[in-house]
N, C-alpha and C positions, 0 to 999 in steps of 0.2 A: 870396283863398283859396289862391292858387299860392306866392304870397308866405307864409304860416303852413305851407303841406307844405313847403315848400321848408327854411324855420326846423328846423320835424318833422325832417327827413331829415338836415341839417348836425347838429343833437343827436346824432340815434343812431349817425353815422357818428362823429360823439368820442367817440361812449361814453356820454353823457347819456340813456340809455335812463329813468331816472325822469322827467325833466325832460321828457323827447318826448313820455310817456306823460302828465303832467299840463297838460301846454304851454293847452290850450283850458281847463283849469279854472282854471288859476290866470289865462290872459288876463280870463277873464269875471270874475274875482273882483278883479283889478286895476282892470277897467273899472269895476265897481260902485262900488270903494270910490275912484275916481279918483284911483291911485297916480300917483306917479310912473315915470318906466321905471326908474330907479334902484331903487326898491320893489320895483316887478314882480321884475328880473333877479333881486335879493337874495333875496327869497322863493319863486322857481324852483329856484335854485341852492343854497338851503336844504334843500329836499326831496329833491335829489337827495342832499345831504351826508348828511343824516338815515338814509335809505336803506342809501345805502353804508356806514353805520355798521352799519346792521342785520343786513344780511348780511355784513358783516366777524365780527359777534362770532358772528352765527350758523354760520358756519364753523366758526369759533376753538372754539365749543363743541364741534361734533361732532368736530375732531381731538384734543379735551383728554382725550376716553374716560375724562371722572367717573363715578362710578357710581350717582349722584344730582345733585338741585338742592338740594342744603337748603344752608339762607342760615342768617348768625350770627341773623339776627331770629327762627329757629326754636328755636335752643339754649336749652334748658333751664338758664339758672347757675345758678340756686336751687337744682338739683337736684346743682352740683356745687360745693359754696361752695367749695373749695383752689384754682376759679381766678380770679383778678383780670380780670372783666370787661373792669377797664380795659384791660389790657395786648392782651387779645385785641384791642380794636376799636380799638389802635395798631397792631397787627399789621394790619389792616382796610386802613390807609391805606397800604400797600404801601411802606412805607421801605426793608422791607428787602429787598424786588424791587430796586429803584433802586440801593442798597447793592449788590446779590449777596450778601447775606446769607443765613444758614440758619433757620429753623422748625424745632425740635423737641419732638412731643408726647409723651412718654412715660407711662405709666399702665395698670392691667389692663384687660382686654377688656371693652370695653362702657361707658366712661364718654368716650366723644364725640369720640374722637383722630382717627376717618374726619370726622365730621360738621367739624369744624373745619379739617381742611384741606382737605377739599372746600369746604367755604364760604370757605375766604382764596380757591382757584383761582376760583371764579365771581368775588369781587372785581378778580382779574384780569383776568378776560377780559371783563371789563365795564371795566373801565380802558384795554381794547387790549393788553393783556400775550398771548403765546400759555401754555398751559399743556397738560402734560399728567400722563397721572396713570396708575402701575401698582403692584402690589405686588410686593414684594422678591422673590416667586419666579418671578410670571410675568416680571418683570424677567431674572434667573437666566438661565430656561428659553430666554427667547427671544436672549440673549445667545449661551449656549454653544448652539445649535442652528445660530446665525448665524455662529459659529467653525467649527464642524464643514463647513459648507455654502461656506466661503473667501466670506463675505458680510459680514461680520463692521463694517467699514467703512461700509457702507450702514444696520447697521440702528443703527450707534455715532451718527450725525450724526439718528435719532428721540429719541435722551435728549441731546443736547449740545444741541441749537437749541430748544428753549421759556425762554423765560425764568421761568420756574418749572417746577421737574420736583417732581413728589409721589411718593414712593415708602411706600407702605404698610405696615406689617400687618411690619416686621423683627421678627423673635422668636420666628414661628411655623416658621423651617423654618434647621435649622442648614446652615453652606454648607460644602461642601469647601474645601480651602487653593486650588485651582483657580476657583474660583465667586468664593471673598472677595477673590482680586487680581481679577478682571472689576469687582468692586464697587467695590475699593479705586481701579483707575483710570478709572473713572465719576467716583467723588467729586474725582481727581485732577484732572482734566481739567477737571469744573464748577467748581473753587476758584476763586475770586475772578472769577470769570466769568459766571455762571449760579445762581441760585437753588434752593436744595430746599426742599422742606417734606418731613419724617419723621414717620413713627407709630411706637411701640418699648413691645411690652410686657417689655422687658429694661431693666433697669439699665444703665447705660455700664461697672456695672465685670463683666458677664457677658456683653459682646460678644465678649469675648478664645475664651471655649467657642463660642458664636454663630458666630464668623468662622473655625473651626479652629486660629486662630493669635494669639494673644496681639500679638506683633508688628506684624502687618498693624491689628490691629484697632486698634492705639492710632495707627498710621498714620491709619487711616479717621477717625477720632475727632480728632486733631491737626487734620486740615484742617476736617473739619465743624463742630468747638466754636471754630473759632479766630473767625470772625464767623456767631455764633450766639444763636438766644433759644433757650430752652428751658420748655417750659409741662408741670411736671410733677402730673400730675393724681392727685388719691387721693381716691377716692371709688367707690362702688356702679352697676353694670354698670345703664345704661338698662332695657334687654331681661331684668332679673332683677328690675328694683326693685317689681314686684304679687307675683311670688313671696318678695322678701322675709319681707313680712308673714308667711308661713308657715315663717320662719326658714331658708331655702335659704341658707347660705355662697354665699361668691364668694371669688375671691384676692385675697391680700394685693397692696395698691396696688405700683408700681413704684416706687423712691427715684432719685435722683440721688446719690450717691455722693461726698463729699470727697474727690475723686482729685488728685493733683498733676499739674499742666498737662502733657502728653504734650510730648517735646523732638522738633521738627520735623527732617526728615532732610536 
């Protein structure tokens, strides 16, 4: 008995706090099934792995501040036939995490741009990726308030270190020439570094009005499209499609634009 507390106390003093805590269950379940101690150890030290897996992602979720769980297994494609399933649940297997590559979804409001890069970030952080997730204004907001406050540094290393950053919802709030260079050296700094995923109910070629600047914006776009997917979506707003039936308009889908390759600086 001194001898199994003493085992107990050596665990929790490593840090094996699952393993202390299961240590007499899995003894007796060793003893029944006449492991070996090789057995035993392995399947102690199993639980503990397990464990720490659990609350590694459980973490990883509450710093990723998604704003749902929805999973690809919940997406409707039927209801959006312009996207290739397939490519989504390639996108699924995180290549382009590992790449530092970019996601982008473009398409009008309400055909599943949140739902899908919310569902790649869980694939993430179920694979051990960190991720986190804001839109492009609270983005902004909390940027230039962290300028004004000589903090700026501090809040730069929250979007530089996940290896996926999601930024939201570009489209709905046009930026000053001051805000689109904050953005432009976000995207600067993550290039070839660090993964985004984008939502965009804009075109690539109305980001120039979007960003204040023509310029900068085909900057932004240079680094973003240069290792990038793009999943442009055209199809009927979720959130409208039972008011359809009663003929409710929605807008016209977003396009991708024939633009010639932006020349890098």
């Amino acid at each position: 008995m001194v001898e199994l507390e003493h085992s107990r106390a050596l665990l929790q003093e490593f840090g094996l706090t699952t393993a202390a805590e299961l240590l007499d269950a899995s003894l007796e379940k060793a003893s029944k099934a006449e492991s070996s101690y090789v057995s035993f150890l392995q399947d102690l030290l199993s639980l503990e792995q397990s464990e720490r897996a659990r609350r590694s992602e459980e973490t990883r979720m509450k710093l990723s501040r998604l704003p749902s769980r929805k999973t690809l297994e919940e997406f409707n494609f039927s209801y959006q036939p312009s996207i290739d399933p397939k490519q989504v649940k390639n996108l699924a297997a995180l290549t382009f995490a590992a790449r530092k590559e970019n996601v982008i979804f473009l398409g009008p409001p309400g055909v599943g741009k949140t739902h899908l890069s919310v569902a790649l970030g869980l694939e993430g952080i179920r694979c051990g990726l960190t991720v986190y997730y804001t839109t492009l204004s609270k983005l902004i907001d909390d940027l230039v308030r962290a300028s004004e406050q000589n903090r700026l540094g501090k809040r730069w290393r929250v979007y530089l270190r996940p290896n996926i950053l999601i930024v939201d919802e570009i489209g709905y709030r046009k930026l000053s020439c001051s805000e689109a260079e904050l953005f432009f050296r976000l995207v600067s700094e993550r290039y070839e570094t660090g993964s985004m995923i984008l939502t965009s109910n804009k075109n690539f070629g109305e980001w120039g009005e979007l960003m204040s600047d023509p310029v900068i914006a085909t900057a932004i776009l240079d680094r973003l499209l240069h290792h990038a997917q793009v999943v442009n979506i055209r199809g009927s707003s979720y959130r409208l499609k039972d008011r359809l039936k009663t003929g409710v308009a929605v807008a016209p889908p977003a396009d991708v634009p024939a633009l010639d390759p932006p020349a890098s600086e």
